[in-house]
Each structure stands twice: as C-alpha cells, then as structure tokens.
N, C-alpha and C positions, 0 to 999 in steps of 0.2 A: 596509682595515679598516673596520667599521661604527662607530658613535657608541659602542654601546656596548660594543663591544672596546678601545674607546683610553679607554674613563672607567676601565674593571676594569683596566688597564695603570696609569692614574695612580695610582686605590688601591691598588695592590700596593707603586707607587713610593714613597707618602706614607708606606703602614703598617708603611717599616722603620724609622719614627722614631715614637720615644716621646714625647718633647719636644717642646713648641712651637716655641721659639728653631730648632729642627731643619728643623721644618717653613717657619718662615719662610725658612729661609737656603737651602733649596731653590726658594721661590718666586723669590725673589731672584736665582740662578743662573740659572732657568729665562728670569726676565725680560731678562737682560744676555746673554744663549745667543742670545735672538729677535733678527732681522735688523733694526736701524735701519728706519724708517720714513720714507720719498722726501719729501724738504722741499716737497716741494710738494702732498701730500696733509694739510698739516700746516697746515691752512683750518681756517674758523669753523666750515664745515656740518661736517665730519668730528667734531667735538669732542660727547663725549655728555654731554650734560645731566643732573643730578643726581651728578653723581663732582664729589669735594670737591677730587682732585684733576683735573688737565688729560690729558684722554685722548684721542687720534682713532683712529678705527676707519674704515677703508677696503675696500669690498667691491667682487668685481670679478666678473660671471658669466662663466663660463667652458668654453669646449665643450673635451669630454675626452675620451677611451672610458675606459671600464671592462674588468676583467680577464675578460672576453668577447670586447670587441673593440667594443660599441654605445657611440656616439655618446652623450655625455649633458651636461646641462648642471649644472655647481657653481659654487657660490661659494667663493670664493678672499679671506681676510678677511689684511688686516694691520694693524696697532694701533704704536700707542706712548703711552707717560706717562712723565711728570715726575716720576712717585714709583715707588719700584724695587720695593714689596711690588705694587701695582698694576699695574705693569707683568710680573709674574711671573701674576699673578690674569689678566690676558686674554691673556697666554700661552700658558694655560690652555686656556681657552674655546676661541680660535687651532685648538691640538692637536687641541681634541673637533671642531669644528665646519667646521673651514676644510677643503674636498674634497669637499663632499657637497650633495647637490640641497637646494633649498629645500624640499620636500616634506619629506626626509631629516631637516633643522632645524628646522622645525616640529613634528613628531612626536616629536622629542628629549627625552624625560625625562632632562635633567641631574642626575640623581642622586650625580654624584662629591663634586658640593660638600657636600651633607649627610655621605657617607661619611666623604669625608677631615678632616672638621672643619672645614671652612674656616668654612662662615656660624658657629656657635657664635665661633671665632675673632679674628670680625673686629670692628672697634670701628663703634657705630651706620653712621657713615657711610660706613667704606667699606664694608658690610654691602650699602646704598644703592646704591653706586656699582657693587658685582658684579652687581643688579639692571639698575639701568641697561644695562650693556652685553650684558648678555643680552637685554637687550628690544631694545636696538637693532641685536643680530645676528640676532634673529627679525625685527623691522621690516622690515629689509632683503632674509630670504626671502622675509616676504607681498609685494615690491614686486618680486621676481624673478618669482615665479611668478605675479603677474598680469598682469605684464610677457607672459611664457611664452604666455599663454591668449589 
C-alpha cells in the first residue's frame, strides 16, 4: 500500500467517531495493539528530543522486493512510550511510514493528522512531541538515502 492509501484508511477509521474521548480511546488501543519495543533499543540515542513524554524510535533499513518482484530498500521503524495516548500517536506514524523507501518518507505529505483532528486535539506539548517524531522519522530517511548514494 502507498503512504497515502494507509492515511485515507486511518481517516475512514477515525471518522466513525464523533467524539473525542472516542477518538482518544482508539489511539490508545492502537498504542497497546503495537509490538513492545526490544529493551535494548531502549538507549539514550533512540529517545526523541522535545516529547514531554519519553519515546524511542528505532529504524532499521531494509532490503525487500516489492509486489513486482525488484529488490528495494525500506525502512522498518519501531517505537515505544511511557505514555499510552503517545504511544497510540507513533503508532500511527509506525502504520503510515514504516515499509517504504526513504525517498517514499520524504515526499510524504502527512496529511492524516490535520484530517483526523489529531494536531487541533492535542494539548501544546504533545502537539510538540507529534512534531518531534516525525522529524525524526524524516531524519532518519535523509540519513538512509545518503547512506544509499
């Protein structure tokens, strides 16, 4: 699926709730649904910078084919936090972004988050902290694909 067939999927998911409490309590699910994160990726350098609460993000490039058959190379992202709406929030991100080339990531207009309300949503900081980890799962493509060249 491309980036942005799995954001039109999340909005369809979000926009059968009316409610916020609704909405939260799927972020929530979504976040405690995601695989535990390997105690040992669970370092100082993993943990991203500006999230109020404690989050690590782990990327891993990865040779795959594609429903062709060609050889290609993705990144492969896992995450964990200490806070369970946060943890639903790069869940998220996780869904959109994790399986797809740096290039692919880069190029990516996240637009899900304005759709489904989340940035209106969210309180200043963790407003902050969705930033944050979107910058640092772009970060992470520009360090793939320079990597790549």
């Amino acid at each position: 699926m491309t980036i942005n067939e799995i954001q039109d999927e999340i909005i369809e998911e979000f926009s059968g709730f009316d409610d916020w409490m609704d909405k939260y309590q799927l972020l929530i699910d979504l976040g405690n649904d995601q695989e535990p994160l390997d105690e040992k990726y669970k370092v100082e350098s993993n943990l991203i910078d500006g999230c109020q609460s404690r989050v690590w993000l782990q990327a891993d490039l990865v040779e795959t084919r594609n429903e062709v058959g060609e050889m290609r190379n993705v990144i492969h992202f896992q995450a964990e936090s200490d806070a369970l709406i946060v943890k639903g929030i790069v869940a998220l991100l996780i869904r959109v972004l994790s399986g797809h080339t740096p290039d692919e990531i880069l190029n990516a207009d996240l637009y899900f988050i304005e759709q489904i309300g989340l940035k209106e949503h969210l309180s200043p900081t963790r407003s902050n902290g969705l930033l944050a980890m979107v910058k640092q799962m772009r970060m992470y493509a520009l360090a793939f694909k320079a990597k790549e060249n």
